[in-house]
N, C-alpha and C positions, 0 to 999 in steps of 0.2 A: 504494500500500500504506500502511496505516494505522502511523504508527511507534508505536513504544512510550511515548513522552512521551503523544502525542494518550489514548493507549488507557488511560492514568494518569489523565490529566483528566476521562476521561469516566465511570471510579469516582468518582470525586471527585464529579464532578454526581450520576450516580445515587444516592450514597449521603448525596450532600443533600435530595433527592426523596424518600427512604426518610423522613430524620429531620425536614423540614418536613412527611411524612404523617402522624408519629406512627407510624409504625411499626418506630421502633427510643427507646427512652429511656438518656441517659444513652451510655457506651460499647457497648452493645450491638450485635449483629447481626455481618454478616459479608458482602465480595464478594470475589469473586475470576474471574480469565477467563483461556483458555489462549490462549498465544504459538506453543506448540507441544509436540510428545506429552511434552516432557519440561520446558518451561517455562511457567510459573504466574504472573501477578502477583495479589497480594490484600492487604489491608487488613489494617494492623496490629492486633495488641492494645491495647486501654485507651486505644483511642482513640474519640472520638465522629465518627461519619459524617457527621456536621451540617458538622463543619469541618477538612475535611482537604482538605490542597496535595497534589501531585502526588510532591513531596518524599517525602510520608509512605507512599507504596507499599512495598512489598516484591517480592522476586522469589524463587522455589523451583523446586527441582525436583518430579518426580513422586513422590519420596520423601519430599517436605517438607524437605529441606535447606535452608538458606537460600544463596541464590546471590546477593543483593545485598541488605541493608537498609543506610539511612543511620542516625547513632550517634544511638540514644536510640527507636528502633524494632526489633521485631520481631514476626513472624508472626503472626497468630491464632491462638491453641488449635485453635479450630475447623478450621483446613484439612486437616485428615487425613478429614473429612465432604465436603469439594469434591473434595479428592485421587479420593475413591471413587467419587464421581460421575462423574469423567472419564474414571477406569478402565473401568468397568464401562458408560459412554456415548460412544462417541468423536465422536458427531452434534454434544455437546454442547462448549457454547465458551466458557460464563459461568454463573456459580452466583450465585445469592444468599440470605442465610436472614436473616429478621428475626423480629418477635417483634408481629406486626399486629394490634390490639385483639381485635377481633371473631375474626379467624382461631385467634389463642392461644385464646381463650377455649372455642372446641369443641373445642381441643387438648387441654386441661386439662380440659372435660368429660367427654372418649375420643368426640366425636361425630364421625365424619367426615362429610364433605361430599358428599353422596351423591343427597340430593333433586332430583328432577329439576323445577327452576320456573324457568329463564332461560336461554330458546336459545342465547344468547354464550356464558354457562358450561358448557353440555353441547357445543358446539362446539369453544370455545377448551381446556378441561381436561376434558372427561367429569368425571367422581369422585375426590374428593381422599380419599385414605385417610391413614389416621391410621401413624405408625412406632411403635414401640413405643420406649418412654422406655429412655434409655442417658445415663450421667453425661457431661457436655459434656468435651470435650477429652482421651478415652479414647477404643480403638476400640469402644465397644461402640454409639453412634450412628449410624455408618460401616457397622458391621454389617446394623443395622436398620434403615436408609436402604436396603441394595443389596436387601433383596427385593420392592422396590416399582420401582426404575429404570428394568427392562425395558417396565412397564405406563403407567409416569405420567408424566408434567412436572414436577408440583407435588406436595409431598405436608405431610399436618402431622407435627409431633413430640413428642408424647406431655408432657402437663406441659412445652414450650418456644418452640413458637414454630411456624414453617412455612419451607419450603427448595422455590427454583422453579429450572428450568435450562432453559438454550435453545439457539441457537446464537446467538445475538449476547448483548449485555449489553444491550442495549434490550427485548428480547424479553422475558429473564429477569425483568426486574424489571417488563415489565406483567404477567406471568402473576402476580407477587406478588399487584400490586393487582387481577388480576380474581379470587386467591384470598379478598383481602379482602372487594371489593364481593358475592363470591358469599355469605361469611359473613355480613357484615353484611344483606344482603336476607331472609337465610333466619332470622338472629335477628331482625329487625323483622316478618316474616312470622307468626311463633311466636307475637310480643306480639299480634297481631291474630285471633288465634285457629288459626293454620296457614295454611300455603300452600297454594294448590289446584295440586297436583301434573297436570302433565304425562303426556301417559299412554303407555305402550310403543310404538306405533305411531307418535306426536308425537316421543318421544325417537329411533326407529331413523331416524325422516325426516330427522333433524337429525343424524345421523351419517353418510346420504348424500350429507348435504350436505356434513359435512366431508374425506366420501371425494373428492368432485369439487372442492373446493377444493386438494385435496395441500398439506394443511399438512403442515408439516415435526412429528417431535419422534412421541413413544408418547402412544396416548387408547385407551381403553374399546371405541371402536370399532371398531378392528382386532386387537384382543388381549382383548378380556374372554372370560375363561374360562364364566360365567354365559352367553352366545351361544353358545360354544362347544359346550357342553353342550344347547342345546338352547332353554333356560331365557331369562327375560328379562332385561337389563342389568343391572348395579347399581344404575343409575340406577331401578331400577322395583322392586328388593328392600332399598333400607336396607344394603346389604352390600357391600364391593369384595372378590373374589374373585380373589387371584394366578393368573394363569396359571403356576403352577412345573409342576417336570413330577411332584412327588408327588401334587399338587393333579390333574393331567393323570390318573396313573394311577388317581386311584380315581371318575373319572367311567369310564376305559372298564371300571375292575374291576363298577359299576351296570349298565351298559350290557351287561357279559357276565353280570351276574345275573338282569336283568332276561328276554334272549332263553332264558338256562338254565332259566327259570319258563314262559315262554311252549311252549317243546319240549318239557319235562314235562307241562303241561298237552294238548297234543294227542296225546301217548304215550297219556295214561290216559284220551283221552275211547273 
């Protein structure tokens, strides 16, 4: 069993991997991984990821308590945004959220990540949808984070940055970077006059694939509401589509207008 020093250390590394990517400046960004349903460790405040000892962890409850910091440390703002994640995900075992060039930048444009043009990224994440913007270290982030959990991995954040979850802390933080490299491919695609998009048939084959893989974690593939409905991925509309159940009820309320048209119709022929 992995103790909790080793598991201290190996934020410590990721979130120097984060900050030698360039994908957090300065003290920015955030990780944190659970111990168990009600213990947390994560990375303090106004500290930079680049250089942190094992010392500088912190430990919480699932209420964000602090259940251990050393003197001259404490919590991130942000963990009440991880906190929610692990509520609402119990699959999930480690969070990370930084602030990735490329990935910010469609953040802050409201574009999500949706383009179907690299089998790894339709494989590993389906569609990155965007959250809608909530002032950092309020619940209103936390909020708008939980209607995406059920469907995604990764998702961006509205004018801030991007937040990926997995079940280990290695995991969590490639899915960052395959959020990034998806962004950066798709803006150098753009400069070059557009991507030649992948077509529905290309994208479902590659969701078979990641059916017979059994990846772990929520994709597109087994929960997109747009399949559900009938209709083709996101990947193939420019749109990610919650599966919620209001979202749910007014495809079957279509679905009974649709057949109420058709039984009118053969009434009056």
């Amino acid at each position: 069993m992995t103790s909790e020093y080793q598991i201290k250390k190996e934020i410590c590394e990721i979130g120097k991997r984060i900050y030698d990517r360039g994908m957090v400046a300065a003290n920015d960004g955030n990780i944190s991984v659970k111990l168990s349903d009600n213990l947390f460790l994560c990375t303090p405040t106004g500290v930079s990821k680049g250089f942190m000892t094992p010392e500088y962890i912190c430990k919480v409850d699932a209420e964000g308590n602090v259940i251990q910091a050393n003197p001259g440390f404490k919590p991130s703002s942000e963990i009440k945004m991880h906190l929610r994640v692990y509520k609402e995900r119990p699959d999930v075992n480690a969070v990370v959220h930084a602030h990735p060039l490329y990935a910010t930048g469609f953040a802050i444009a409201g574009i999500p990540l949706t383009q179907p043009i690299m089998p790894e990224a339709i494989i590993a994440l389906g569609c990155v949808p965007i959250a809608e913007y909530g002032t950092p270290s309020t619940e209103e982030i936390p909020n708008a984070v939980a209607k995406y959990l059920q469907n995604f991995d990764a998702v961006l954040l509205e004018n801030h940055g991007a937040l990926t979850f997995a079940d280990t802390l290695l995991n969590a933080y490639h899915k960052m970077e395959s959020v990034e490299f998806y962004a950066q491919l798709l803006f150098i695609s753009n400069q070059l006059g557009g991507p030649k998009e992948l077509s529905p048939e290309q994208v479902n084959r590659l969701y078979d694939i990641r059916r017979k893989f059994g990846l772990k974690g929520k994709h597109p593939a087994d929960m997109c509401l747009n399949l559900k409905s009938g209709n083709t991925s996101c990947h193939s509309n420019g749109k990610c589509e919650l599966a919620s159940e209001s979202a749910a009820s007014k495809v079957d309320e279509d679905l009974v207008a649709q057949i109420t048209r058709k039984v009118i119709e053969q009434l009056s022929k």
